[in-house]
N, C-alpha and C positions, 0 to 999 in steps of 0.2 A: 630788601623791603622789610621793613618793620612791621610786628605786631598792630602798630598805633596805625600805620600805611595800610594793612590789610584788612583793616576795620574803620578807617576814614569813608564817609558815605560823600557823594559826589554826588550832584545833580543827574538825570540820567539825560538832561539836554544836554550838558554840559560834557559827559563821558559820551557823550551820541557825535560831536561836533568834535571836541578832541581825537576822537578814533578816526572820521570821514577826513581828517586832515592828514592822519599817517598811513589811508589804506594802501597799502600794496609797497608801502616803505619797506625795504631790506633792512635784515638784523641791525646790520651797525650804521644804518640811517635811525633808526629807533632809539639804538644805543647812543648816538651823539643826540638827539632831542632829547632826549632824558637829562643827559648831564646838561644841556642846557637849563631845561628848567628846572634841574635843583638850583644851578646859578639864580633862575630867576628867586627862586623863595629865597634864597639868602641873600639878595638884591633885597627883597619885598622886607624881611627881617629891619634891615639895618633902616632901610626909610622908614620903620614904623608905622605905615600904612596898611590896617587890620584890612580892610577890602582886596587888596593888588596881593596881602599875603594869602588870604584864602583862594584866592584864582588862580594864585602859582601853586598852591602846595593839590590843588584841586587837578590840576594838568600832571602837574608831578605825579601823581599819583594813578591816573589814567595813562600816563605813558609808561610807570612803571609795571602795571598790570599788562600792558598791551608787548610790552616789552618780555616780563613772565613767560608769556604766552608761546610768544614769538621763538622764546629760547627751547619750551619743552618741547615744542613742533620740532626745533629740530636736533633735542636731543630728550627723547621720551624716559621716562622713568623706566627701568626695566623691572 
């Protein structure tokens, strides 16, 4: 995750609705949603369509934190 990822502001309905969709998703169900929607924002890029990119790059970015998350649970900072 990027700087520009970890200071991207997301709707909180939107990170509220992205998160209700993965709850209880294991690590690497997490891990494949995520590379999915990076595909999508680079789908959303190439179409050029500024709307569909901000909702991919918006999920991307709640899956990546959720994903964050996911990993330090199960390996903690020591």
């Amino acid at each position: 995750m990027t700087l520009v990822d970890q200071h991207h502001r997301v709707d909180p309905q939107v990170e509220a609705r992205v998160r209700r969709e993965v709850a209880g998703a294991t690590w690497f169900q997490l891990a494949a949603a995520t590379s999915r929607a990076h595909h999508e924002v680079d789908e959303a890029r190439r179409g050029r369509d500024d709307d569909a990119l901000l909702r991919a790059v918006d999920r991307h970015t709640v899956l990546e934190r959720v994903l964050a998350e996911a990993t330090e649970q199960l390996h903690p900072p020591r």
